[in-house]
N, C-alpha and C positions, 0 to 999 in steps of 0.2 A: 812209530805210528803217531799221526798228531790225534791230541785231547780233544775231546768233543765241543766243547767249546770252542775250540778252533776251527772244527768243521761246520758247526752253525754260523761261524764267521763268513767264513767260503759261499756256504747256501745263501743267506740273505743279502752278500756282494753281489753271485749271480745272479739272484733274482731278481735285484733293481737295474743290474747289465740289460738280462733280456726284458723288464719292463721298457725300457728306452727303446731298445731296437725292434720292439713289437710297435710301439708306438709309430716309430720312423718306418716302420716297413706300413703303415697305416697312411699316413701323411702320401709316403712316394707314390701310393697306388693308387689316392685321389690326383695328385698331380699331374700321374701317368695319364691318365685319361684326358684332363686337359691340354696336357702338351701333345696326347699324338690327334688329337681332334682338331690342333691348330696347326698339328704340320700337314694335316690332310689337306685344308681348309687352305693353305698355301701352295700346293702343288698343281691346283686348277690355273691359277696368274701365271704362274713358271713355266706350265706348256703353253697359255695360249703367248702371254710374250715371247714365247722361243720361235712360234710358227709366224708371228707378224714380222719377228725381227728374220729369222730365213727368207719369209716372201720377200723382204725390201733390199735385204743381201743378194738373192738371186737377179731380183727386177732390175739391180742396177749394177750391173756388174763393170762400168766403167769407173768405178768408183772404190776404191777399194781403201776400209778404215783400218789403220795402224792394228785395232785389237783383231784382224780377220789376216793381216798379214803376217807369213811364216818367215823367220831369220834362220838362216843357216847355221852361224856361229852362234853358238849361246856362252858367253862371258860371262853373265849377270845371272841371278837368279831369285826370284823374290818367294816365300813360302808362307802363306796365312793355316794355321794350325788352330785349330777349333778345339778346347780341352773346357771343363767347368769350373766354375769358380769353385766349388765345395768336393770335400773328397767321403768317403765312406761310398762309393761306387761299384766296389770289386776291381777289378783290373780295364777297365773301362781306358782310364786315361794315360794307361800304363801300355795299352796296347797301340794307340795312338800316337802316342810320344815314340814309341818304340820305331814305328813304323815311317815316320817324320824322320827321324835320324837315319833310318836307313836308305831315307830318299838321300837327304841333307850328304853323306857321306859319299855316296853315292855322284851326287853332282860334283861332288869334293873331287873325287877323284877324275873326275874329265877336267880342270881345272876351271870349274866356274863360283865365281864369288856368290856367296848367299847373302839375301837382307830379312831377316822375320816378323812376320806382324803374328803375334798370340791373340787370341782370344781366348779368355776365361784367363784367372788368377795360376792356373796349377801349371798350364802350358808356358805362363811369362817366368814363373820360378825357375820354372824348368829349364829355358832356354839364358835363363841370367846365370844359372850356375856353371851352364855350357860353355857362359863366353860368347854367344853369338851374337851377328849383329842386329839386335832390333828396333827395326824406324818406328813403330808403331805398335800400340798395344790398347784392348778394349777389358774392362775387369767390372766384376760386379755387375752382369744384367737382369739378374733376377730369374725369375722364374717365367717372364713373359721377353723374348726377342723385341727388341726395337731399333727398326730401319738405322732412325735419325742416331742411334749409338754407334751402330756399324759404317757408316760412310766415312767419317772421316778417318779412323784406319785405313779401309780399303783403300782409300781414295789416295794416302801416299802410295801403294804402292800400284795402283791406277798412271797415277801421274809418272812415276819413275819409268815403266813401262814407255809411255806413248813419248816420254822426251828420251829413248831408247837407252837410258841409266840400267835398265834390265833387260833382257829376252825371251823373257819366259815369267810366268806367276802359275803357281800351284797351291791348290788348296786341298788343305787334311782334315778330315773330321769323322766321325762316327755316325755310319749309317745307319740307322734302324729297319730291322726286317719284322724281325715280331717282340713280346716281350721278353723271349727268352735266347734272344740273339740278337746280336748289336755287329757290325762290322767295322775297322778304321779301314776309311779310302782314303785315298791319292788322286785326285783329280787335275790335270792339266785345263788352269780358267783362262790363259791367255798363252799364246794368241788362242783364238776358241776355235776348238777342233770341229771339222765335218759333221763329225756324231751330234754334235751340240746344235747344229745348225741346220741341221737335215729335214726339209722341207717334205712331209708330209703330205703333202695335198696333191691329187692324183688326176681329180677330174677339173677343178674350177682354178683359171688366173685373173687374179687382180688386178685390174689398173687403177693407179694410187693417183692421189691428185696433192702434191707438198706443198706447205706453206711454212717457212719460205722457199725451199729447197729439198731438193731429195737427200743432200749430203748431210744439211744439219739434222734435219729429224732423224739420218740414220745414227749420227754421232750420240744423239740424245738416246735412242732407243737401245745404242748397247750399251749404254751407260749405266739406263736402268735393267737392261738384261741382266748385267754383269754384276749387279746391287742383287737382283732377283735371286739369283743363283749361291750368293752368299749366305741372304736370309735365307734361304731354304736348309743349308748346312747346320745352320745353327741353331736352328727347328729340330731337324732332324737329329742334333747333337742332344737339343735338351730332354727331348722324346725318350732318344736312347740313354741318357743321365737317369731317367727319372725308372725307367725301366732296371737297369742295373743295379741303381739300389734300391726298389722295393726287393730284387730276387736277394741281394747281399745280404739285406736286413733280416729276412725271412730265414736264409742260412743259419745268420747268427743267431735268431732264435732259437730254431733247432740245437743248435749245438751246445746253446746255454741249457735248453731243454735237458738235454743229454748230459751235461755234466751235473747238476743236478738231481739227476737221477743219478750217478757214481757216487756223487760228494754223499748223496741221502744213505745209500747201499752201506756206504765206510762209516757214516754216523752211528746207524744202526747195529752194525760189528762194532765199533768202538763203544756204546753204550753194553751192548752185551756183556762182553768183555769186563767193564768196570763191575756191572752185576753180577758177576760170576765173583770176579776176586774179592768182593764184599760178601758174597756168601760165603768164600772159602775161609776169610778171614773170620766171620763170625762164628762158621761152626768150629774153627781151628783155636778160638778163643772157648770155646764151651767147652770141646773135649779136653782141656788144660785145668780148668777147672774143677 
């Protein structure tokens, strides 16, 4: 049985343990509220450009853009995976990754070549210790999304895509539903599926008037659809980041809680203990005498 000493060692380790992870569980649950107040605050852009970009898809159907047309053969295959720069998450980006590879394996086996674009630091680790191949990678965004970070990733594999180097792009990321539930999806972002494009509107049509064209402005508008739909991923990813480890941190507290109360329980027997055999010893010394 360890000396009490040894177990006041224990207690005051874990109790600067759980000071930290009180604190961080403090921090994530200011953060949490900003992050899912900014991923709200972006889901109003994301439906109404989906409905303008439908009506001008529908309105012109002789016109049909690379990202709206379906290949047969899929060869190629590009995959943007959404994970966080920082870990202490719980299983967050573990479930993600998990879930990636089993698309990835998956494509593998119909024989299609994969290319990765990561975002966040834990998904590029992730995929360099794989081996796999990746064009493209974004690390370090901090705790606020920014467009102008994310395009130029996307945008190689935008490009490989529309010069038909791919036939397909999929995007992984963590969905958030509430704070105590987070999901990894698989979303199919090109070519972009009916669901995505599905035009809403029942009673009123539009006639649009282009400058200069109805093809260029369509070209521009799934451009930034397709930007749209990103940012919203990675809203949604840091949402569900910040959610997963306030709940982690709050665990660890508890648990630190918890062992502390053990480690206290066994100081308290161990201090007994020495009281005792100091008594035994001193009355064992007087009746000798």
């Amino acid at each position: 049985m360890p000396g009490s000493k040894e177990i006041r060692t224990k207690i005051k380790s874990v109790q600067n343990t759980r000071k930290i992870t009180k604190a961080m569980e403090m921090v994530a649950a200011s953060k949490m509220r900003r992050a899912q107040e900014r991923m709200r605050a972006a889901r109003p852009y994301a439906e109404k450009i989906r409905t303008i970009t439908a009506s001008l898809a529908t309105a012109n159907p002789e016109y049909r853009h690379p990202f709206l047309t379906h290949r047969d053969d899929t060869r190629a295959v590009g995959l943007i995976v959404v994970t966080t720069d920082k870990g202490l998450c719980g299983g967050m980006n573990t479930n993600v990754l998990r879930a990636s590879l089993l698309k990835m394996r998956a494509l593998e086996s119909k024989g299609a070549k994969l290319q990765l674009t990561p975002i966040g630091t834990k998904g590029l680790g992730f995929m360099n210790r794989m081996g796999a191949k990746v064009v493209s990678s974004v690390i370090g965004l901090g705790d606020t999304p920014h467009l102008e970070r994310l395009i130029g990733a996307v945008k190689v594999q935008l490009d490989a895509y529309a010069a038909g180097e791919i036939d397909a792009v999929y995007l992984a990321y963590t969905r958030f539903i509430n704070t105590m539930s987070q999901e990894p999806v698989i979303e199919q972002l090109l070519p972009l599926s009916t669901d995505h494009l599905k035009d809403d509107r029942r009673e009123f049509a539009w006639d649009y008037l282009y400058e200069p064209d109805a093809a260029s402005v369509l070209d521009d508008l799934l451009l930034r659809y397709i930007e749209a739909l990103v940012f919203q991923a990675v809203a949604e990813n840091m949402a569900s980041e910040q959610s997963a480890r306030m709940v982690a941190m709050k665990a660890a507290s508890d648990n630190a809680k918890k062992v502390i109360g053990d480690l206290q329980l066994s100081y308290n027997k161990a201090r007994q203990a020495s009281i005792t055999k100091e008594l035994s010893e001193i009355v064992g010394g007087a009746a000798a005498v």
